[in-house]
Legacy VTK file of the C-alpha trace (Angstrom):
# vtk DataFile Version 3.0
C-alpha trace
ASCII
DATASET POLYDATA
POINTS 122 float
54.064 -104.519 16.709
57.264 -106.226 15.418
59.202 -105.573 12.475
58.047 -107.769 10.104
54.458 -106.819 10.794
55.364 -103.368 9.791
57.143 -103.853 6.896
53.809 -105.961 6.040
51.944 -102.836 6.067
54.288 -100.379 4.462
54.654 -102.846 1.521
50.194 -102.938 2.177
50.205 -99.170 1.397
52.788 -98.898 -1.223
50.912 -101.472 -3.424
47.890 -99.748 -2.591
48.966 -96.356 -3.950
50.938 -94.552 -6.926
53.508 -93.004 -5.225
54.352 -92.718 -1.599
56.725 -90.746 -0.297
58.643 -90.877 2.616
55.965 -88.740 4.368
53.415 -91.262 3.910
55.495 -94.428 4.974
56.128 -92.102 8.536
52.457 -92.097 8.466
52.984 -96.031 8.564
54.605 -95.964 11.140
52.745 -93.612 13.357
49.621 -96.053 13.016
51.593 -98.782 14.006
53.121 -96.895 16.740
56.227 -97.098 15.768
59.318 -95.370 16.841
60.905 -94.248 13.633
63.061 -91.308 14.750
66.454 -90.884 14.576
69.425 -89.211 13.239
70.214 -91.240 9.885
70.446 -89.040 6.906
68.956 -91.449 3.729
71.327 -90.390 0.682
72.515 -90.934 -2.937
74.693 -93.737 -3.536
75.806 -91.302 -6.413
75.651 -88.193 -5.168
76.256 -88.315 -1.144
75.136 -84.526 -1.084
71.935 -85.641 -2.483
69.827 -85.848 0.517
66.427 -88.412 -0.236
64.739 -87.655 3.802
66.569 -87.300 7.058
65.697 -87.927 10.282
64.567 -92.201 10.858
66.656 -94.731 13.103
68.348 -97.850 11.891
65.300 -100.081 12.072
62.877 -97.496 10.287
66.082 -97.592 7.534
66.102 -101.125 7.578
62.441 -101.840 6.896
62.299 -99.601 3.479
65.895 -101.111 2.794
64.636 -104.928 3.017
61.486 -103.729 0.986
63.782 -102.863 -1.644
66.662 -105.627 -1.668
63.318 -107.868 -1.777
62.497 -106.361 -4.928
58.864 -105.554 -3.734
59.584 -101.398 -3.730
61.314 -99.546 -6.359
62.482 -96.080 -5.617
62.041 -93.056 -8.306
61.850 -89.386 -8.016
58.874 -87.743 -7.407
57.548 -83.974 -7.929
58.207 -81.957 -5.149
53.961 -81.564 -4.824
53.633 -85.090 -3.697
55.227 -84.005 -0.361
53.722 -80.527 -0.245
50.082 -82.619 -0.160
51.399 -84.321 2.790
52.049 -81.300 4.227
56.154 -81.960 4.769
58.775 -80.720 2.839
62.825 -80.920 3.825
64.389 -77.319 4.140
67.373 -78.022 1.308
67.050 -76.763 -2.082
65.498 -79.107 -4.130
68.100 -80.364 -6.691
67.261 -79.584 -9.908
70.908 -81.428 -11.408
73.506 -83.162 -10.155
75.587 -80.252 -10.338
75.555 -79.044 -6.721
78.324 -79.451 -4.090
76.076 -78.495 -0.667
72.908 -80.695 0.869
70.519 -80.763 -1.682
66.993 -82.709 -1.792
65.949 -84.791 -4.098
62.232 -85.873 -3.486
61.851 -89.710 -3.991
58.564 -91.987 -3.813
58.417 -95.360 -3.743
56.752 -97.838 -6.035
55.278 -101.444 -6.379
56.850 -103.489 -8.460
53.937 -105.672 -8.753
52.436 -104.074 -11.673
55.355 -101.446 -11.838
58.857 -101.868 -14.283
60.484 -98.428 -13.032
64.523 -97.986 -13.061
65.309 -97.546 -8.871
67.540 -94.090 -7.949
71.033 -94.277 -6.964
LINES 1 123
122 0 1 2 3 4 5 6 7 8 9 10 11 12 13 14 15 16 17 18 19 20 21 22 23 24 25 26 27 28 29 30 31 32 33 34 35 36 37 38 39 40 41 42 43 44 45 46 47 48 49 50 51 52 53 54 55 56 57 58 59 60 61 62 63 64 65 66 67 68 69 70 71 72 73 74 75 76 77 78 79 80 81 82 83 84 85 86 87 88 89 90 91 92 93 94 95 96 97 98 99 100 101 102 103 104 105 106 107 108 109 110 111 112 113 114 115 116 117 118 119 120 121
């Protein structure tokens, strides 16, 4: 399946649901058999130590990346529960502030911005 096709259906279940977190959009990709692993650590702009999921390649990057310089997904932060549901949670300490100096995780979903006027995370 080629890129744009996937990005078709990650934006599909995005609008389709409340919040989906990174978890989910692997998900995504699995059904579309698409190789999404990698090395690429996805951080703050803000805080660099502020780890948002780790592990995709460039072109799994890419496709949330467009979504969101498109203006079609916002990012925001999500409970940590969302990702215990989908059964995957990073092995950081969640970050509770933004007053940590070590790897910390900050659980982020991502949102429509059909019907949704959220502020996106830095």
């Amino acid at each position: 399946m080629n890129k744009n096709l996937i990005k078709q259906k990650v934006l599909e279940f995005i609008d389709g649901n409340d919040m989906t977190t990174y978890a989910q959009i692997e998900s995504v990709f699995e059904e579309c058999d698409f190789d999404f692993k990698g090395y690429i650590k996805m951080t703050s702009q803000v805080k660099p130590a502020g780890i948002f999921w780790d592990g995709w390649n460039k072109e799994a990057c890419s496709i949330v990346r467009e979504l969101q310089d498109e203006k079609k997904i916002k990012m925001d932060i999500c409970p940590i529960i969302n990702y215990m549901v989908d059964g995957t949670v990073m092995k950081l300490p969640v970050a509770k502030n933004l007053n940590f100096k070590r790897d910390h995780w900050i659980p982020v979903g991502f949102l429509s911005t059909k019907n949704n006027l959220t502020k996106e995370v830095n």
